[in-house]
C-alpha positions in Angstrom: -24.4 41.2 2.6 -22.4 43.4 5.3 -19.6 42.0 7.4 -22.0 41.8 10.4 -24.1 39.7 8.7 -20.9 37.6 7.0 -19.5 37.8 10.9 -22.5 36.5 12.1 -23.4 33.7 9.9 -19.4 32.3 9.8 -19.6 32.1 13.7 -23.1 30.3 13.6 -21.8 27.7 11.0 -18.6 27.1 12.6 -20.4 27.1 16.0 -22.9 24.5 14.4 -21.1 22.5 12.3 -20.0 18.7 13.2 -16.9 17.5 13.6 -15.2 14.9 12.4 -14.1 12.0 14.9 -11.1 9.6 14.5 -12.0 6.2 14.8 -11.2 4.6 17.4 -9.6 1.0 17.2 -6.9 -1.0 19.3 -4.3 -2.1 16.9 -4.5 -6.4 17.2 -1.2 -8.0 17.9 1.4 -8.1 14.7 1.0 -11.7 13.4 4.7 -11.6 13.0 7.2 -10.3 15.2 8.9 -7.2 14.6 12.5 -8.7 14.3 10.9 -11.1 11.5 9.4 -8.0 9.6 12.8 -7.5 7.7 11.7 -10.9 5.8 8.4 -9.4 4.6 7.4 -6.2 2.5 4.5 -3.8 3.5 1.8 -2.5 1.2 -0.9 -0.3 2.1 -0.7 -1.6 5.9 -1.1 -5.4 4.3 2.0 -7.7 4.9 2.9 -9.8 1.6 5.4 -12.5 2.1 8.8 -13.3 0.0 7.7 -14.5 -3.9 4.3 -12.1 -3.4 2.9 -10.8 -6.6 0.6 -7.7 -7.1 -0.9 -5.3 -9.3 -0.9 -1.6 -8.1 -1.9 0.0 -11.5 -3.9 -1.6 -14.5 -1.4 -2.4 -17.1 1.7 -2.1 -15.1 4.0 -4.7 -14.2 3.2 -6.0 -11.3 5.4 -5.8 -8.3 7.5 -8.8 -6.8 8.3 -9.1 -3.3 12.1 -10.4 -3.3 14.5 -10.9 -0.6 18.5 -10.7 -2.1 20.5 -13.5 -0.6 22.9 -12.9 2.6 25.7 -11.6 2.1 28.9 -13.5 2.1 30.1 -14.3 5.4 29.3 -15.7 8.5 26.8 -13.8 10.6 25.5 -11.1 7.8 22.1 -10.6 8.1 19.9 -10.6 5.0 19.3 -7.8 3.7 15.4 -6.4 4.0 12.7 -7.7 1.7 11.2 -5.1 -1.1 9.0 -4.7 -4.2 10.4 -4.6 -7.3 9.6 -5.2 -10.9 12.0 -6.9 -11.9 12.1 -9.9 -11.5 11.4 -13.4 -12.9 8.4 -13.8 -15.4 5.0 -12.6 -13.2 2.0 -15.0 -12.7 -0.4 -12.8 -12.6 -1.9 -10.0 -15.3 -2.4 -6.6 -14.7 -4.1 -5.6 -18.2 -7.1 -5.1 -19.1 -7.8 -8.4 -20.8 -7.7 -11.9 -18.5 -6.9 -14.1 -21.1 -4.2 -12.6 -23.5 -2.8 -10.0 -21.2 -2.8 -7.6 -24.3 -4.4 -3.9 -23.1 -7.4 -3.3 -25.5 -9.5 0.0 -25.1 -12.8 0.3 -23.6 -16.0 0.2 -26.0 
């Protein structure tokens, strides 16, 4: 193939081809006002609130939304919620087996 034909054929494609379009939403209202956020922790756009467990990878602990106690003294603010994993024993099981919690391999 010579670069005329190359030339040719990459300007028809491009000139051709679709693109792709954002989509186009109007973000709702926050359910909870953004002075309140600090008491809440964010995962993948989702809002969880204080003592909310979940699993982010199979046979991982699962992460614990917890909020430290204010700081001594009048006035402090709390400090801002965040995951951890650390934290006191988890109600939920992110293994591979529901009942024992213990990871078995697939079959």
């Amino acid at each position: 193939m010579g670069v005329i034909t190359r030339t040719i054929a990459a300007a028809l494609f491009a000139a051709f081809a679709s693109t792709a379009q954002a989509q186009d939403y109007l973000p709702g209202a926050l359910p909870i006002a953004p002075t309140d956020m600090i008491n809440y922790c964010v995962y993948g756009g989702l809002i969880y609130s204080v003592g909310s467990q979940s699993c982010i990878i199979k046979g991982s602990p699962p992460l614990y939304c917890d909020q430290p106690a204010a700081a001594q003294g009048a006035g402090t603010p709390r400090p801002r919620a965040s995951w951890t994993t650390s934290q006191p024993p988890a109600t939920i099981n992110c293994s591979n087996d529901p009942i024992t919690g213990a990871t078995r391999p697939y079959r």
